[in-house]
C-alpha positions in Angstrom: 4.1 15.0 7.9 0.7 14.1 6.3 -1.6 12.4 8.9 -4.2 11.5 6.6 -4.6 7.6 5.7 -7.6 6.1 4.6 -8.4 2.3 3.8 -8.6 3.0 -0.3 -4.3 4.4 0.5 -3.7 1.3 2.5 -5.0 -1.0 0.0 -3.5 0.4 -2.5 -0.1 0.3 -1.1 -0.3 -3.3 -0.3 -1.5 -4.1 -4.2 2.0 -2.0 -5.0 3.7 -4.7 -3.1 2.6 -7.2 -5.3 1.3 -10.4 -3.0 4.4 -9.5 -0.5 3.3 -9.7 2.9 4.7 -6.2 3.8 4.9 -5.2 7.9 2.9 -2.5 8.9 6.1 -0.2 9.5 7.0 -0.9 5.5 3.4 0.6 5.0 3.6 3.0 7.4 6.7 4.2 5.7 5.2 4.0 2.3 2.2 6.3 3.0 3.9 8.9 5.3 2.3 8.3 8.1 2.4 7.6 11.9 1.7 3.2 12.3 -1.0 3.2 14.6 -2.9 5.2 11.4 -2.0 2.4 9.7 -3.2 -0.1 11.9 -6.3 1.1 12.7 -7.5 0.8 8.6 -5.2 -3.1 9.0 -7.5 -4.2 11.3 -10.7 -2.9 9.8 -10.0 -4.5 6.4 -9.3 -7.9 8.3 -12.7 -7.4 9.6 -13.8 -7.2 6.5 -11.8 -10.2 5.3 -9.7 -8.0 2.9 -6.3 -8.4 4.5 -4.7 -10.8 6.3 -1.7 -11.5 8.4 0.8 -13.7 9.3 3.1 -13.1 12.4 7.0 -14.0 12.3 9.5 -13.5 15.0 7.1 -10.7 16.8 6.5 -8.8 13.2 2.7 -8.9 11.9 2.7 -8.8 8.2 0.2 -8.1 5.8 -0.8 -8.8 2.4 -4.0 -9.0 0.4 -7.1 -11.2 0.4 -8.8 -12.4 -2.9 -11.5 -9.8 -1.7 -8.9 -7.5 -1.3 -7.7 -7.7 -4.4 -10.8 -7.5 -6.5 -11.4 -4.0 -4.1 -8.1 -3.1 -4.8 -8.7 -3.1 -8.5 -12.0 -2.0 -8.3 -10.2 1.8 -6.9 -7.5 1.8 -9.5 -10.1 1.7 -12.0 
């Protein structure tokens, strides 16, 4: 199993889901990787005011900022 994630692979991932608040096992799944890799990039782009999250029935989901967004695009060229 790869065990490599990096912020750039988590934003991308949420710009595939298209302004779907995916959970963090969805992305998890997506990139190949363990969740608390996951999380750890999560929570710094919500520092950062990329991401954001809504909670329902104990699941955090996640989808992308404005900010997020514009960095999203920025990577993809």
């Amino acid at each position: 199993m790869e065990t490599t994630c990096t912020a750039e692979a988590v934003l991308a991932a949420l710009a595939e889901a298209d302004a779907t608040a995916v959970p963090t096992s969805r992305l998890a799944a997506a990139l190949g990787v363990p969740k608390p890799y996951v999380t750890v990039h999560l929570q710094q782009l919500a520092l950062e005011g990329r991401v954001g999250f809504n909670t329902h029935r104990g699941v955090r989901r996640w989808r992308l900022t404005r900010a997020g967004w514009s960095a999203a695009a920025a990577l993809s060229g």
